[in-house]
Structure formats: C-alpha cells, structure tokens
C-alpha positions in Angstrom: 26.6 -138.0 116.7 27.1 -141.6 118.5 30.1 -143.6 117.0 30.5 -147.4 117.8 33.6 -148.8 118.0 33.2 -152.3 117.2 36.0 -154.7 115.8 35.2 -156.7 112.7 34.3 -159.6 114.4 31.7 -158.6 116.3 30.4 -156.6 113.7 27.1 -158.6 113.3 25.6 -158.4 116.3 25.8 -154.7 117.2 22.1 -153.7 117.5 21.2 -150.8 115.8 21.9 -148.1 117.6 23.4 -144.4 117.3 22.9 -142.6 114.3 20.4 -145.2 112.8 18.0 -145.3 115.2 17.8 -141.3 115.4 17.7 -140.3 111.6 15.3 -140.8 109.0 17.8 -142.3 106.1 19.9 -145.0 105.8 23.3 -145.7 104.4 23.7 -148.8 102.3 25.9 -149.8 104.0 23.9 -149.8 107.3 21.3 -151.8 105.3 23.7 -154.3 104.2 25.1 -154.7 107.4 21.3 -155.3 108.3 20.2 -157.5 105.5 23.6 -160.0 106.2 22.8 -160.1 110.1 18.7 -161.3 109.2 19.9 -163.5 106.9 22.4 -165.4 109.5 19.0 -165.3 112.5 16.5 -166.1 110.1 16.4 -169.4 107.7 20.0 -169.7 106.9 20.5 -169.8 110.8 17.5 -171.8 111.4 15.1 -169.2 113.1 11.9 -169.0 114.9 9.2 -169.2 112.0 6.4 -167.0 112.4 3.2 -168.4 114.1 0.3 -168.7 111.0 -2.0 -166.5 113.0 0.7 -163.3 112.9 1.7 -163.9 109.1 1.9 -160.9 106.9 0.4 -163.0 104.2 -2.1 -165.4 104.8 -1.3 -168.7 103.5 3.4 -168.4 103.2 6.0 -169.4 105.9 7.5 -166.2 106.9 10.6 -165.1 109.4 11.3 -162.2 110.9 13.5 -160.2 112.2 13.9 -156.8 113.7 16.4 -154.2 115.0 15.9 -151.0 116.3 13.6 -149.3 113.2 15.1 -151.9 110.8 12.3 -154.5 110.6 12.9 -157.9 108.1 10.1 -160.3 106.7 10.7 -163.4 104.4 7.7 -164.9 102.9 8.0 -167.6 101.0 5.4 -170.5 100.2 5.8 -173.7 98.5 8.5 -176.7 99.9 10.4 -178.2 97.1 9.4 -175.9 94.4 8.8 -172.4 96.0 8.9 -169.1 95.8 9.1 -165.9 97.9 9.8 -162.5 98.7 11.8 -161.0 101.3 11.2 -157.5 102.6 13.1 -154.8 104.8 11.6 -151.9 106.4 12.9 -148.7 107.8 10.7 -146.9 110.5 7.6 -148.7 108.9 8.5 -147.8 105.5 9.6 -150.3 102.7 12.8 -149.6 101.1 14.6 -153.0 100.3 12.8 -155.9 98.4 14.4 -159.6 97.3 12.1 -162.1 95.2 13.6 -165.4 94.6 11.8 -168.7 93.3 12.8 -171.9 91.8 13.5 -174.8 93.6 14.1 -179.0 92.9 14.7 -180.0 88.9 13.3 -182.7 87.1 12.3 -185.7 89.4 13.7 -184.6 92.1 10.8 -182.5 92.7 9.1 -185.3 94.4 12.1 -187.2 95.7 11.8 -185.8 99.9 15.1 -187.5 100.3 17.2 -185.4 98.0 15.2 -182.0 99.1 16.2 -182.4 102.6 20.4 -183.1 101.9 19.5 -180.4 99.3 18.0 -177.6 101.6 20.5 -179.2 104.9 23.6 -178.2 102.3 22.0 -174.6 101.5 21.1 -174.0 105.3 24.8 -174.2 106.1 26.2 -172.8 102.8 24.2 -169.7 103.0 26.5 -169.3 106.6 29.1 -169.9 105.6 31.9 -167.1 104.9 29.0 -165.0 106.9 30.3 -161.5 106.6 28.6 -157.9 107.0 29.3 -157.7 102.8 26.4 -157.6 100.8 25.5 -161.3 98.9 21.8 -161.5 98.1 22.2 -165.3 98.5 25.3 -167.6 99.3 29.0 -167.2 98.6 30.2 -167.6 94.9 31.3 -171.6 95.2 31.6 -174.4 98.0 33.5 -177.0 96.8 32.1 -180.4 96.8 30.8 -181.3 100.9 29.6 -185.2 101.5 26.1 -184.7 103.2 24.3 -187.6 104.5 26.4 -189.8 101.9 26.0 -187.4 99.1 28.6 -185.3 97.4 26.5 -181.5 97.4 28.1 -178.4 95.3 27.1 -175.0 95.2 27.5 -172.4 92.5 26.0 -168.4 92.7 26.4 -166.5 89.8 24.9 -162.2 90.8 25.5 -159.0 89.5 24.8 -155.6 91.3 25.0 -154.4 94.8 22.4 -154.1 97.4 20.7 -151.2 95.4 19.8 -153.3 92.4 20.9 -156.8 91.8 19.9 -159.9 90.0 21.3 -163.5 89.7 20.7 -167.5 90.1 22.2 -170.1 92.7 22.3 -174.2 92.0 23.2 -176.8 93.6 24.6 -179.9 92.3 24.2 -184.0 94.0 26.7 -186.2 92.7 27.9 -183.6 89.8 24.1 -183.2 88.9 21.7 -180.5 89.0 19.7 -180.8 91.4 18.2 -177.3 92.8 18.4 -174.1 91.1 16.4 -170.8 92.5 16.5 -167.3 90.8 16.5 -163.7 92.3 16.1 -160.6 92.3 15.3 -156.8 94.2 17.0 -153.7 95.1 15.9 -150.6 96.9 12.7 -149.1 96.3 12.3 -146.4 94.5 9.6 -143.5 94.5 10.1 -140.8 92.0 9.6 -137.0 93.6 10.7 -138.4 96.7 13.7 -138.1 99.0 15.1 -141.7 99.0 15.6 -143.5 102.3 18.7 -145.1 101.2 21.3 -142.9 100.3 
C-alpha cells in the first residue's frame, strides 16, 4: 500500500495516486476530496470550457476535469435561467451525480447587467473557504461584498453528505433576491451490486 504524506494545505492538488489509482473502490472521502478539487479547476475557478465538437451532450456548456481514473463532467445549458447536471466517474463507471437548476428571479431574468455581478459574486463565493470538505455548492453565508457598485449576499441552506444530499443557494443584490438555484444527487446506486463507493 502507497501512503502520501501531504500537509493540509496542499491537500488539493495531490493527483490521484497510490491506493486510488490501483483499486476498484473508492472511499468518500477520496471522492470528496475529488469533487472539491474539480469544483475549484472547473467553473468556480474559471476553467477551460469544453470545445462544442467534444461535448458529452450535444447542445450544453460542459467542463471537465480528470485525475488519475477519477473523471468529472458538468453540463449545464441555459445562461440566466439554467440548468445542469454534474457527473463523476470512476474507471469509466458513474458513481456520483449533482443536478442543479434555477437561476435569475423575476425581471432580472432579462436584466444582463445584474446576471454578470450576479454570476462574478458566485464565481468567487463558490472559492472561497475552498477546502477538501464536502459542500455540493458554496459555503453556508458571505456576508454582504460591494461588486461592481452592488452590495451581493449569499445564503446555502443543504442537508446530507456527499452520498445523498439535497438543498438551495440564493443570492441577494441590494438586500433583494436576485438568483436562487436548487440541487440535488448522491452516489449511484445499483441494487445486487458491490458499490464503488464505500
């Protein structure tokens, strides 16, 4: 067996090596850890979109990621009012799903000024406090930030873990609602099976 020895802090960017890349399960914890590091190199960090001609499918936006025989696809479609799913898989196999939807309220559907302060704000909140903890979405509350002369909030309310969980994130402009997105997903499960996850 092949221990790392990595501090904390450098925690998210240890490849995946060792253990994971020779068996044929996974902890949760190594999927966690996974799922946190794609999240930081993919949208939240502002990542190479995938060309249209190598989407999974046709018609969505998608990023991707990959480590050793962790591979991570987020497919979404839709700009100020969208909706998406997000996908891990482990040595080809699926065994980690998020689908989240939602987007601008009201007006601001339409209003291209708002949606970019709006989606600027949940770029850099979905950073921040990065960690190798499991959050399907952002961290609990950002206090009130002034972003491009608007005061932006944030708010995620989830229950679970990275096995099953479920929840909703908004985000407020000037103390109003102004975005709110819903999600969802877990580990797959196949009855009669050995699970992947353990």
């Amino acid at each position: 067996m092949v221990i790392l020895s990595v501090s904390a802090a450098n925690l998210a960017d240890v490849p995946c090596e060792g253990t994971v890349a020779r068996t044929q399960t996974l902890t949760a914890a190594e999927l966690a850890s996974f799922i946190m590091m794609a999240h930081r190199r993919t949208y939240a960090g502002s990542g190479r979109r995938v060309p249209e001609a190598h989407v999974q499918i046709h018609g969505l936006k998608e990023y991707h990621f990959a480590d050793g025989p962790l591979d991570y696809r987020d497919s979404y479609g839709g700009s100020t009012f969208s909706g998406g799913i997000t996908i891990v898989r482990f040595r080809n196999k699926p065994v980690w799903f998020m689908n989240y939807g939602g987007g601008m309220v009201g007006r601001l559907v339409d209003d291209r000024l708002s949606a970019e302060k709006t989606f600027a704000f949940l770029k850099e909140t979905l950073l921040e406090g990065a960690s190798d903890d499991f959050r399907p979405r952002g961290p609990a509350y950002r206090a009130p930030t002034l972003v491009q002369g608007t005061m932006a909030e944030y708010l995620c309310n989830w229950t679970g873990s990275v096995r099953h969980f479920s929840g909703m994130e908004r985000i407020l402009l000037d103390g109003v609602l102004a975005f709110t997105h819903t999600f969802f997903g877990g580990v797959y499960v196949r009855p009669g099976e050995e699970p992947t996850v353990r």
